[in-house]
N, C-alpha and C positions, 0 to 999 in steps of 0.2 A: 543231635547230641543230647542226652538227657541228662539231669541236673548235676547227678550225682558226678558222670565226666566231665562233663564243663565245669564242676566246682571242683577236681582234682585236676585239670589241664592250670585253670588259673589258681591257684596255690602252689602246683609246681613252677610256673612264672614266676612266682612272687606277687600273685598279686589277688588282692581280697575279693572273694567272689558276692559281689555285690548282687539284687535282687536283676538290676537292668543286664548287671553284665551276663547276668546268670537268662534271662530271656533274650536278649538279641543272639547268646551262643544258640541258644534252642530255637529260634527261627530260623538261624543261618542252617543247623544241623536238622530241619526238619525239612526245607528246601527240598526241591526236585533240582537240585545242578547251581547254577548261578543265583544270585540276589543281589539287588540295587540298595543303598543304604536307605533309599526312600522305600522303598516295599519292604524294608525290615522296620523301620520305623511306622508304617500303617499297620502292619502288624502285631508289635511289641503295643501300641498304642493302643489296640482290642483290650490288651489285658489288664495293663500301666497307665491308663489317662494321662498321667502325671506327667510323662517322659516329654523330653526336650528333644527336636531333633539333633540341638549342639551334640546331648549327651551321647546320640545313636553316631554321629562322627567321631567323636575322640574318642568312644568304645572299639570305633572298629579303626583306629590306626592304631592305638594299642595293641589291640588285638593280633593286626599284621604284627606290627614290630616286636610281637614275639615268641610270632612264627602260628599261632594258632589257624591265621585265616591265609588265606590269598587273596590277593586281588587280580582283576583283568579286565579288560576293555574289549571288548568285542566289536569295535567297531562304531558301535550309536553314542560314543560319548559319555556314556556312565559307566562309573566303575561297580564291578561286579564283584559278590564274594562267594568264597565257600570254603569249608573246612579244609587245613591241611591233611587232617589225619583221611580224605577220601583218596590219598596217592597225586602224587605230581604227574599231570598230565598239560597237554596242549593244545589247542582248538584251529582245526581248519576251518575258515569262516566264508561262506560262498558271496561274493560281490554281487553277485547276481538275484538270487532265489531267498537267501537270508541260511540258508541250511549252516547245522553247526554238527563236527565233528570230533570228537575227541579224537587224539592223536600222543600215543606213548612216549615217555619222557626217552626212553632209550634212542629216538631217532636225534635226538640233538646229542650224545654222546660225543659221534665223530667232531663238531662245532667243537663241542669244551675240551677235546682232545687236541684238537689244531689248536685252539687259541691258548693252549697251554703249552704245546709244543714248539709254535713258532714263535710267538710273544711272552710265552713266562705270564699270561695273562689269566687267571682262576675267572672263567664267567660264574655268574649267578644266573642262571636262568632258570628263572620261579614257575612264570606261568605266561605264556605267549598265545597270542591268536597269531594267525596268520592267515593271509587274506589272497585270496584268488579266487577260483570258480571249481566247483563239482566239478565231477565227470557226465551228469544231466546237461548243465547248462554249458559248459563248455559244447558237447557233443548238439547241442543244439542251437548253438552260436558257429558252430563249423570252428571254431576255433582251435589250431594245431597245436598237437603234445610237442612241448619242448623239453628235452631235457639237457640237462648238464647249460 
């Protein structure tokens, strides 16, 4: 994300595009996919000596909470970010190999479809991994396709 939409993304927020806020948006948006709040912070750090890592945490919960970023876990225990404006998507996460796929929001439709129809219940469903095995590892586990 370059400066100029990262300083109109957070003014339409309401919120003053500060020097840091204005660089952690620009490493999250220059990412190749994911990033760790620690790898943005060794980052932003190259440029900002200055910065605090508190500051690279409360930027990025800001940040989520108002809508700019996402978060996800893929599995290793650290939360992950990246822009909302790249599309709401999902990640198939292999148990086995580490392999990661992205996977389109519209397969969870039918979920927020049911959970609206039988419970009255509106999910939020942001941003999900989900976790099982390829069709590599699976097929070389012998492990059988189940479905339904």
């Amino acid at each position: 994300m370059d400066t100029k939409r990262a300083s109109a993304a957070l003014r339409a927020a309401g919120q003053r595009p500060t020097p840091q806020r204005l660089l952690i948006l620009e490493v999250i948006g220059d990412a190749d996919g994911h990033v760790t709040a620690d790898e943005i912070y060794q980052r932003v750090l190259e440029v900002y000596p200055c910065i605090n890592v508190s500051t690279v945490y409360r930027t990025l919960e800001a940040l989520k909470d108002l809508g700019i970023v996402t978060e996800t876990n893929m599995g290793d225990g650290r939360r992950q970010f990246e822009l909302r404006e790249r599309g709401q998507h999902h990640h198939l996460v292999c148990k086995s190999c580490g392999a990661v796929e992205e996977i389109d929001d519209a397969a969870f439709a039918p979920v927020r479809a049911y959970a609206l129809e039988r419970h009255g219940f509106r999910a939020e469903m942001e941003h999900y991994a989900i976790f099982g095995l390829c069709s590599g590892c699976a097929a070389r586990l012998a492990v059988p396709l189940v479905v339904g």
